[in-house]
LOLOLUM-410413 format. One record per atom (N, C-alpha, C, CB): x, y, z; residue in three letters. Coordinates in steps of 0.2 Angstrom, whole numbers, plus 5000, padded with zeros to 4 digits. Glycine has a CB too. Example, Ala and Ser with C-alpha at 12.3 -4.5 7.8 and 13.67 -1.06 7.14 Angstrom:
506649725039ALA506249785039ALA506649845039ALA505749785045ALA506449895035SER506849955036SER506450005039SER507049975029SER
This chain:
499749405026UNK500249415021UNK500849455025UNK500049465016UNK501449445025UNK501949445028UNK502449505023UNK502249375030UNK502549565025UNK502949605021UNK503749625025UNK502449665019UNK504249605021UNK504849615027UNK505249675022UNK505349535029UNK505249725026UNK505649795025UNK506549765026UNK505449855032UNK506849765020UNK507649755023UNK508249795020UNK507849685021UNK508649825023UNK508949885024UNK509649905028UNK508549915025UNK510149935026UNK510449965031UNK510150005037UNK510949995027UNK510650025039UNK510450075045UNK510250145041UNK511150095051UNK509950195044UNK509950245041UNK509550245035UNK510450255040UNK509250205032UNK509150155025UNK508050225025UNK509250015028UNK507850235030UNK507150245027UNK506750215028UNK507150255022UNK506850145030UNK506350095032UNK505650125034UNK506650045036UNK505950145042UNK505450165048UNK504950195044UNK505750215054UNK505350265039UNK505150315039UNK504450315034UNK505750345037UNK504650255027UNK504250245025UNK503350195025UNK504650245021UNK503650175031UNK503050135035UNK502650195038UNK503350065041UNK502850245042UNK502550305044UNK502450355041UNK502850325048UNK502450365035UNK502250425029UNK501650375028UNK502850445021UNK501850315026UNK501450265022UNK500850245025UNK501750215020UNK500850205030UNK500250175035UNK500250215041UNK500450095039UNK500550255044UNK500350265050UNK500050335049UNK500950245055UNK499950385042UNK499750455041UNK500450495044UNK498950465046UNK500950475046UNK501550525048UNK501850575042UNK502150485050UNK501650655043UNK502150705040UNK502650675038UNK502350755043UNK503050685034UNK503850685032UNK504150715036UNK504050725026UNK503950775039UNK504350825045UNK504350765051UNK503950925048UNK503750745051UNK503850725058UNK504150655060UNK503250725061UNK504550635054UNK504850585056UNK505750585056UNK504450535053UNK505750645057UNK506550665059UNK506750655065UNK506750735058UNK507150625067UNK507450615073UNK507050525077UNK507350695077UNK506850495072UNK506550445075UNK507150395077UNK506050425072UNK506950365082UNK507650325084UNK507650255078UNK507650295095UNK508150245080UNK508250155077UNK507950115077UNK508850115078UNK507650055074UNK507249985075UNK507749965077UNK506949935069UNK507649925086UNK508149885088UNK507949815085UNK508249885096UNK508249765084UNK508049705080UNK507549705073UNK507549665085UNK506949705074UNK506349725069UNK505549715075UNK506249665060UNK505249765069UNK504549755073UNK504049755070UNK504449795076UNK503649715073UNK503149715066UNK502249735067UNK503049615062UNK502349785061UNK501449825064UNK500949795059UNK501449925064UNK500449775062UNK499949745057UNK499549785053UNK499449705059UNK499249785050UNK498849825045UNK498149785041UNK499349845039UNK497849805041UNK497249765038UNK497049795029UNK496549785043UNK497149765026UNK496949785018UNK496649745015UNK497349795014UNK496049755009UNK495749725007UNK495549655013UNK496049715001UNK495349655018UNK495149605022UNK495649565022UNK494649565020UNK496149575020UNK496849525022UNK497349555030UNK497449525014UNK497549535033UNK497949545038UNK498749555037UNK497849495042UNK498949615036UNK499749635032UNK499949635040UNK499949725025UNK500549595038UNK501049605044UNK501549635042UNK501349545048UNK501949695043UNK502649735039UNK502949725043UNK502749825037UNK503549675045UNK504049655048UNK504449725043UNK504349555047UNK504849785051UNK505249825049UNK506049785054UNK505049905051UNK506549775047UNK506949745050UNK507449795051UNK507049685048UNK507749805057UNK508149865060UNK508949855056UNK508149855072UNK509049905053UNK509849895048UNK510649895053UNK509849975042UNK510549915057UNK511349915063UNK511649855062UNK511249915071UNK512349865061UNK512649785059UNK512349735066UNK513749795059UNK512549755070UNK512349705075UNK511749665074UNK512349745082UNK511249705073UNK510749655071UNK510549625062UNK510149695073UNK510949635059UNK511049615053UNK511349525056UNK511649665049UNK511949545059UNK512149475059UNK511949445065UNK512949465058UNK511449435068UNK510949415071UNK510549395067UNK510649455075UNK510249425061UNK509749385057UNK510049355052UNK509149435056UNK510549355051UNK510949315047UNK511549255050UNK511349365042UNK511249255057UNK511549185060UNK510649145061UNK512149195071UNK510249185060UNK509849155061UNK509249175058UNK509849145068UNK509349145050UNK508949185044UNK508149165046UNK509249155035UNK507949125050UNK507149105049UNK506749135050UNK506849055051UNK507149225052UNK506749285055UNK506349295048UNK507149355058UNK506649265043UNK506349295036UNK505649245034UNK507149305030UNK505749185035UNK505149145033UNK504649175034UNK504949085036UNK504249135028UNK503449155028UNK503549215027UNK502949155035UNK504149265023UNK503949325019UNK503549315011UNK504649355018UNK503149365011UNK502749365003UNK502949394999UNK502149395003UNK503149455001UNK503349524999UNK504049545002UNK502849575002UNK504549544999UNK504949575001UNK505549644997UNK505049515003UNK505549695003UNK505649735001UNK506249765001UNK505349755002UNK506849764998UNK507449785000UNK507649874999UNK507949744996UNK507849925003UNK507649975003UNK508650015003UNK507149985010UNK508550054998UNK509250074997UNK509350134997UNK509650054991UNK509550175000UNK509750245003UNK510350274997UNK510050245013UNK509950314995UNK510050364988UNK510750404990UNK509350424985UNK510750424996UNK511150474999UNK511750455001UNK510850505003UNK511750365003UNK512350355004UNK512650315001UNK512350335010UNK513050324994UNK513150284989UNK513750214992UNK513450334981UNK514150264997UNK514750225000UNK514550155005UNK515050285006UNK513750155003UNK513550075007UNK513150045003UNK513150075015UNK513450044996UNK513049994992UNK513149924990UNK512850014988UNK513949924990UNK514149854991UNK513849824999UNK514949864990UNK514049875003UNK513749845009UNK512949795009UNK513649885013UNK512749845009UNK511849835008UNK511949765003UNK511349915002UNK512149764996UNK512249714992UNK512349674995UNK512549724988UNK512949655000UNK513149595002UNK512649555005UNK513649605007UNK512249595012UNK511749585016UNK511149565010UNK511649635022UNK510949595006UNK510249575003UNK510349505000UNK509949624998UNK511049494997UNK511249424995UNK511149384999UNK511749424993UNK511449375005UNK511449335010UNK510649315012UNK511949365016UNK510049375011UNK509349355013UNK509249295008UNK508749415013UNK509349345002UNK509349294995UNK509349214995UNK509949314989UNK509849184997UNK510249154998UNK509849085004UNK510749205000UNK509549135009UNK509349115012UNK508449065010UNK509349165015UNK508149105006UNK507549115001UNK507749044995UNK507449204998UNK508349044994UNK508549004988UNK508548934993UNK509249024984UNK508748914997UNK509048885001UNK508248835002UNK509448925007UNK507848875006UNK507348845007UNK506848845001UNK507248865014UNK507048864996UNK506648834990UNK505848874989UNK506548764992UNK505948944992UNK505248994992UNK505849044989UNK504749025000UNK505149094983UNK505449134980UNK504549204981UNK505649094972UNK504849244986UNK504349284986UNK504349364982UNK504249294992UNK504049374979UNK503849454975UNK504449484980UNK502749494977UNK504849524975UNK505349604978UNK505349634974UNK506049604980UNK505149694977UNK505049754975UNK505549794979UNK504449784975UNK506149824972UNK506749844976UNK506649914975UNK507449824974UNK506649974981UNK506650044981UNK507450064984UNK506150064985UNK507450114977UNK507950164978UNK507550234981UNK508450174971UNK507750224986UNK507550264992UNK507850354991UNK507950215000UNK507550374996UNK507850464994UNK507850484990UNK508450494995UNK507450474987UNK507550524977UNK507250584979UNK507050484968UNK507450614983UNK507550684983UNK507950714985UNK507250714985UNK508050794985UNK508650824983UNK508350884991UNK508850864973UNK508150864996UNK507950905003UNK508950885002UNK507250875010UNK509350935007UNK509950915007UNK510250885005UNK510250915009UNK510250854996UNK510750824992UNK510650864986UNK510750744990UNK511450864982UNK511250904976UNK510950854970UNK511950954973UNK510650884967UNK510150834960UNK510550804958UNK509750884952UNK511350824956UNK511850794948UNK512050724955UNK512850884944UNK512250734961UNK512550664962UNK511950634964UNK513150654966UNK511250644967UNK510650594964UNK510750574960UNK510050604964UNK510550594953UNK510650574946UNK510950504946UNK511250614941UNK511750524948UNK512450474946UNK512250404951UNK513250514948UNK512050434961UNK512250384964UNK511350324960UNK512450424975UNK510850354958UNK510450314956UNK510450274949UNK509950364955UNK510950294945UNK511250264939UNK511750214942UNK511650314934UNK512250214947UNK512550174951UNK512150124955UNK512850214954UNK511850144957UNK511150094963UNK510750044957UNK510250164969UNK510750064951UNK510450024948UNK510849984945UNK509950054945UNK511549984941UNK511949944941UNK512249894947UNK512249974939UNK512349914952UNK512449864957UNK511949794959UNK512449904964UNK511349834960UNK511149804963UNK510549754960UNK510849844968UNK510449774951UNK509949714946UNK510249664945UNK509649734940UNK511149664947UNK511649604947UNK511349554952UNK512449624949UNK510949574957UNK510749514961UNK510049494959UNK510749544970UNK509749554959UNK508849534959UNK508349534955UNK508549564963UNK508849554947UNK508349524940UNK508249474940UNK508549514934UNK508749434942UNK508549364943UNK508049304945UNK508849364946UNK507849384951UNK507349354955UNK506549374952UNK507449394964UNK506749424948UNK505949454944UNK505849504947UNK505249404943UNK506449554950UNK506049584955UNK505949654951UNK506449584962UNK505349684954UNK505249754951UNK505649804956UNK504449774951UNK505849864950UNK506249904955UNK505649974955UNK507049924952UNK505750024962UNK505450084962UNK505850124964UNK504950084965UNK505850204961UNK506150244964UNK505850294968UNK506550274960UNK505950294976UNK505350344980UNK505850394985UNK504750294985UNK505150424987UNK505350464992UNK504850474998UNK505350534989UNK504950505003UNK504450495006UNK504250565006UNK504350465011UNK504350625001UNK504450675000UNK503750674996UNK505050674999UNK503250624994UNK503150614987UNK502750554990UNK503750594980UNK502050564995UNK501950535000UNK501250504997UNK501850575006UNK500850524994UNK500250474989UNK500650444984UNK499650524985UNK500950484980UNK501450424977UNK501650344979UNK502150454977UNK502150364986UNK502250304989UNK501950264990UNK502550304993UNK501350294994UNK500550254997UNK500550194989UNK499550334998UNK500150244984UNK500150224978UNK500350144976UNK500650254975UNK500950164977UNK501550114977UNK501250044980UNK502350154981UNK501350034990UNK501350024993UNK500349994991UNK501750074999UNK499850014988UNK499449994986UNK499349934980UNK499150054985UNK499749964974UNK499849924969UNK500249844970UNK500149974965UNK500849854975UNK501249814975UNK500649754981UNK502049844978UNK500249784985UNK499849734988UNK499149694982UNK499449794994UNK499149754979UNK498549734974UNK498749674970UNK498249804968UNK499349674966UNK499649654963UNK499849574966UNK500249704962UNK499749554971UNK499749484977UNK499349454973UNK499549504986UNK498749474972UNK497849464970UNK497849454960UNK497149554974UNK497849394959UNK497749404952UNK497349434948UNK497749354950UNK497349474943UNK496549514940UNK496349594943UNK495749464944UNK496349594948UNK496249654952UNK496649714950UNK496549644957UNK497149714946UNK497249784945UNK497049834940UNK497649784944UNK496849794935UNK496649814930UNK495749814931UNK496849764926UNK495349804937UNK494849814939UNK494849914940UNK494849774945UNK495449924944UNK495849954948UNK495850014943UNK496549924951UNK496250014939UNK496250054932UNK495750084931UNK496350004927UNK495050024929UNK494550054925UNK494250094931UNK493950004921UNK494250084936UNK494050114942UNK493850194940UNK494650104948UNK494750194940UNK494950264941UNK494750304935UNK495650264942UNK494850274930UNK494450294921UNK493750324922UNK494150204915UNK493350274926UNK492450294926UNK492550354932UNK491750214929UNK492950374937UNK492850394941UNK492850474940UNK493250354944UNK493250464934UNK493350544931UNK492650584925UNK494150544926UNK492250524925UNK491850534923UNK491050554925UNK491850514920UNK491150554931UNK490450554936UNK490650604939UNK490250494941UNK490150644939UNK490050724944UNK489650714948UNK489750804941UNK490050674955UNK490050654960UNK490950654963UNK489650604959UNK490850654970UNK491550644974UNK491450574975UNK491650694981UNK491950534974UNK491750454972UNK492450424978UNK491850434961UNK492350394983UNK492850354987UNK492950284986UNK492750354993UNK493350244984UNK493250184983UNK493750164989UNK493350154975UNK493550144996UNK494150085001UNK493950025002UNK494350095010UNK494450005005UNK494249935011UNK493849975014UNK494749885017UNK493249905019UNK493149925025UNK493549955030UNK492849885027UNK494049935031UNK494649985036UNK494950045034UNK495149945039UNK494550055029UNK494650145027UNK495450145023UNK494750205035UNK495650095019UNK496150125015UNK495850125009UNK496750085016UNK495950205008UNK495850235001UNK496250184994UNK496150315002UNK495750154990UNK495950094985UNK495850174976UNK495149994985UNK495550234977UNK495350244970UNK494950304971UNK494950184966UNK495050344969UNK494450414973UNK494650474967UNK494850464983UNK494150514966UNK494150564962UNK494150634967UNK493550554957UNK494450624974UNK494350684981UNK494750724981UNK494450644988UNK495050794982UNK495350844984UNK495550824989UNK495150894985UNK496250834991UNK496450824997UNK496450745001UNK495950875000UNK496150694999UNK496050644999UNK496650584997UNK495550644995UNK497350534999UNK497750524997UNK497450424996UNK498250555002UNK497750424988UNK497650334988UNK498150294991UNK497650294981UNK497950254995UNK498150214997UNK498450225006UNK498650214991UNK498350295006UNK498250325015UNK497550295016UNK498250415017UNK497450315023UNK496650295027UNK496550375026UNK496750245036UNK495750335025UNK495250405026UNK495350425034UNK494250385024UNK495050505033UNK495050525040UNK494550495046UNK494950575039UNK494650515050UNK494450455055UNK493650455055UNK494750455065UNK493350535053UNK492550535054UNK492050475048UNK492450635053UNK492550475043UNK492350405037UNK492450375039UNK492750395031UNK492950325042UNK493150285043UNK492650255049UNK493750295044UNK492450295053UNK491950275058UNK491350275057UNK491950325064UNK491150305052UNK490350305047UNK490550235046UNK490250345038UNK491250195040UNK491050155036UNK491050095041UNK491550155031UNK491450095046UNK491650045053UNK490550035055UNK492250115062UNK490350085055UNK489650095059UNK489350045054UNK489350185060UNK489250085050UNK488950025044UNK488849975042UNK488950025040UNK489349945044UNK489849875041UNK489649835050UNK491149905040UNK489649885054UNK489449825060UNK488649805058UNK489349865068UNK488149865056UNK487449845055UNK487249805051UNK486949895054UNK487749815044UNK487649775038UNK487849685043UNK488349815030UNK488249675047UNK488449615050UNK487949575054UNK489049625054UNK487849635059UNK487349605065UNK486449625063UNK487549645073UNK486449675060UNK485949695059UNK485449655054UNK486149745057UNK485749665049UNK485549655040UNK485749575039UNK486149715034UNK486349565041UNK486449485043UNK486849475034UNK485449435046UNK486949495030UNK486849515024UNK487749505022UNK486549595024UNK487949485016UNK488649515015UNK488849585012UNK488949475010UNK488249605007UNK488149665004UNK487449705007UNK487949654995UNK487949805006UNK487249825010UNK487349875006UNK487149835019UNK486749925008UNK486850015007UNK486450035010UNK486850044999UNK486750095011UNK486650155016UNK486450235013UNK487250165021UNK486250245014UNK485950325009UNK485750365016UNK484950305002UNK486050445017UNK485950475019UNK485750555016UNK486250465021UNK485550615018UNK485250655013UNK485150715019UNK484550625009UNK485250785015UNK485050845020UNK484450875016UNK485850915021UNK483850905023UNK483150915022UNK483450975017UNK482650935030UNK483851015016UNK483751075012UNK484251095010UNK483451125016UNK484951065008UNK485451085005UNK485551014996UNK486051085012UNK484950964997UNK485050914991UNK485650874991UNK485050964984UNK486150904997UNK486550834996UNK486450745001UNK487350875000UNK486850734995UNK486450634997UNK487450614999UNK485750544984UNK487150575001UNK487950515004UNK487650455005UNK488350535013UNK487850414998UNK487550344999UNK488450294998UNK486750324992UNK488350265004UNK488750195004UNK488750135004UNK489050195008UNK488950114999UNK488950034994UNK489249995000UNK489350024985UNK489049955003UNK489549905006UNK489649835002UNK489349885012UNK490349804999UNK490349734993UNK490549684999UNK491149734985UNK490349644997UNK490649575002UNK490849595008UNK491149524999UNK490849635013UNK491149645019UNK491849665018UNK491149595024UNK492049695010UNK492749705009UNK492749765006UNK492949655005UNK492449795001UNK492449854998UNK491849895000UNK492549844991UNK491849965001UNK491550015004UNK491750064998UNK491650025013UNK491050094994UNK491050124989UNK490750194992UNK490750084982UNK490850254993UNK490650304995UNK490350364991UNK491050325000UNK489750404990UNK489750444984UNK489250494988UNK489450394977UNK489650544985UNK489350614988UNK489150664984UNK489650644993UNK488750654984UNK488150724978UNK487850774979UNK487650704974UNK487850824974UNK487350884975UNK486850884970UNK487850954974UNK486250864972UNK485650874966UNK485750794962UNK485750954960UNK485450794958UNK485250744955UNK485550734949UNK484550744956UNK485650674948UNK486050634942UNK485550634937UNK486250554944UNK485850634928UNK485450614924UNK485450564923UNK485450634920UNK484950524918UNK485050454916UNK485650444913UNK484550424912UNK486150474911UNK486750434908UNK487250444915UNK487150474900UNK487150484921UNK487450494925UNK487450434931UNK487350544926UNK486750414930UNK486550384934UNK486950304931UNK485750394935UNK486750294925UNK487150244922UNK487850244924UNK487050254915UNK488250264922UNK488950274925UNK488950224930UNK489050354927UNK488650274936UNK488650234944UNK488450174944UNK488350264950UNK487850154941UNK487750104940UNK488350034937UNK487350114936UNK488650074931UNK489250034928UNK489950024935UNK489550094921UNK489850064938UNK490550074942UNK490250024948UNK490950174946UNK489650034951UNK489549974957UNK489449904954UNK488949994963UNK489249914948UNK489149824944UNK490049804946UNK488949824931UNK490249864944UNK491249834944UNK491649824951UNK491749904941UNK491349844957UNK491649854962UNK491349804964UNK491649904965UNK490649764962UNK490449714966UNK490749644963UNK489649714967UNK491249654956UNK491549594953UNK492049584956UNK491649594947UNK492349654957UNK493049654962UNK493049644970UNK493349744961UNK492449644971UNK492249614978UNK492449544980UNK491549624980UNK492149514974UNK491949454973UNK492649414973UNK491649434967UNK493149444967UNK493849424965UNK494349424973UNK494149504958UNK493949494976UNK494549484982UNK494349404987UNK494349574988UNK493749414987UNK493649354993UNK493849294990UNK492749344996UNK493649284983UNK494049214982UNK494749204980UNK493749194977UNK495049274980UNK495849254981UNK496049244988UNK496449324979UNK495749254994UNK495649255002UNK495449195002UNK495249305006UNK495049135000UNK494949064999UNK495349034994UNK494349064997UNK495749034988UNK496349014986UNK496849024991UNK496549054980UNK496849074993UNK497649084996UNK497549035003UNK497949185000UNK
């Protein structure tokens, strides 16, 4: 799947691929230099391979990729990114997303966009001309890309599980059925007294009832190396597409058992003492659901 970030300079792009995928602070992505051209970092989700083509906003490379638009083929997803704070380049921006547009019309593919108005926060801008320049960014720019059916979002990277969120839904949303799996997920999840993790096998958090825990970020690396560990034995070992793993301390009653679904979903449940029968039911109900949603993923990965 091929996701292409497009944007002016200054625009957030970088910024939100590194809150988002890469676990980067907000603070710590001040001062990061420019994408020269674009660059594209892969990601693995749901057993699909996401490539995020970030395409670098400086005019010079704008009209580089607009003498020579087929940097954009084979996009799925595409994301036009508009910087809240600079209302004085929205005709700009406008021009250039047109021209991708254009591009996309041309060769007769029409892919999913999801348009973000970028910066919706007020870290050095005042609230009242957010307001206005956001009421403005949304007149400009649904003159190009209602058209296209595109969904608009308003973020920050200020507001960093949000955006994950976001960056989750808009992947889920690729896969027909799935979201609404997704939904009930989160429903049953608040009802089990247990700490309940629902990722991929490559540790991106899909659904969790966790403190401190972010959807749509990757678990911390010591999970992530459990679920990796597991997922090898369940492969070479067990030889198996589904497995589970159950772990338990001699004298504190806590259990950690992990569901592995089709080599794709890794369901994690950590408990203190023992479930009742309607408790136990519950979990039952939620891994009957995760192993349907397993199923749904691999055969959209065989459609596609």
């Amino acid at each position: 799947m091929k996701i292409s970030l497009i944007g002016l300079a200054g625009s957030g792009k970088t910024s939100i691929y590194l809150t988002t995928f890469a676990g980067k602070k907000p603070q710590e992505t001040k001062g990061i230099a420019p994408t020269v051209m674009y660059e594209v970092r892969r990601h693995p989700f749901l057993g699909l391979d996401v490539s995020l083509f970030d395409f670098g906003g400086q005019e010079q490379y704008i009209e580089s990729y607009l003498e020579d638009p087929k940097v954009f083929a084979g996009t799925d997803i595409l994301i036009p990114v508009i910087d809240l704070h600079d209302p004085g380049k929205f005709e700009e921006a406008k021009n250039y997303f047109q021209k991708v547009l254009n591009f996309f019309k041309k060769e007769g593919v029409k892919p999913a966009i999801y348009v973000f108005f970028h910066k919706y926060d007020v870290k050095d801008y005042a609230k009242e001309l957010l307001e206005k320049n956001l009421s403005e960014a949304k007149r400009v720019f649904s003159d190009i890309f209602d058209k296209w059916g595109a969904k608009y979002y308003v973020t920050s990277i200020y507001e960093q599980e949000r955006l994950a969120e976001i960056f989750r839904d808009i992947l889920v949303a690729h896969y027909e059925e799935l979201q609404k799996h997704l939904e009930n997920a989160q429903k049953q999840l608040a009802e089990i007294p247990a700490k309940v993790i629902i990722s991929d096998t490559a540790g991106n958090v899909i659904v969790h009832n966790v403190q401190g825990v972010s959807t749509g970020l990757q678990l911390r690396a010591d999970l992530r190396d459990f679920i990796t560990a597991c997922n090898n034995l369940r492969e070479n070992f067990f030889m198996v597409d589904s497995a589970v793993f159950t772990g338990k301390g001699k004298s504190d009653g806590k259990e950690l058992v992990l569901n592995l679904f089709k080599y794709i979903i890794a369901v994690l449940i950590m408990k203190s003492g023992k479930f009742d029968k309607k408790d136990e039911e519950k979990v039952e109900t939620l891994l009957k659901d995760m192993e349907v949603f397993a199923d749904l993923v691999v055969r959209a990965h065989t459609e596609k």
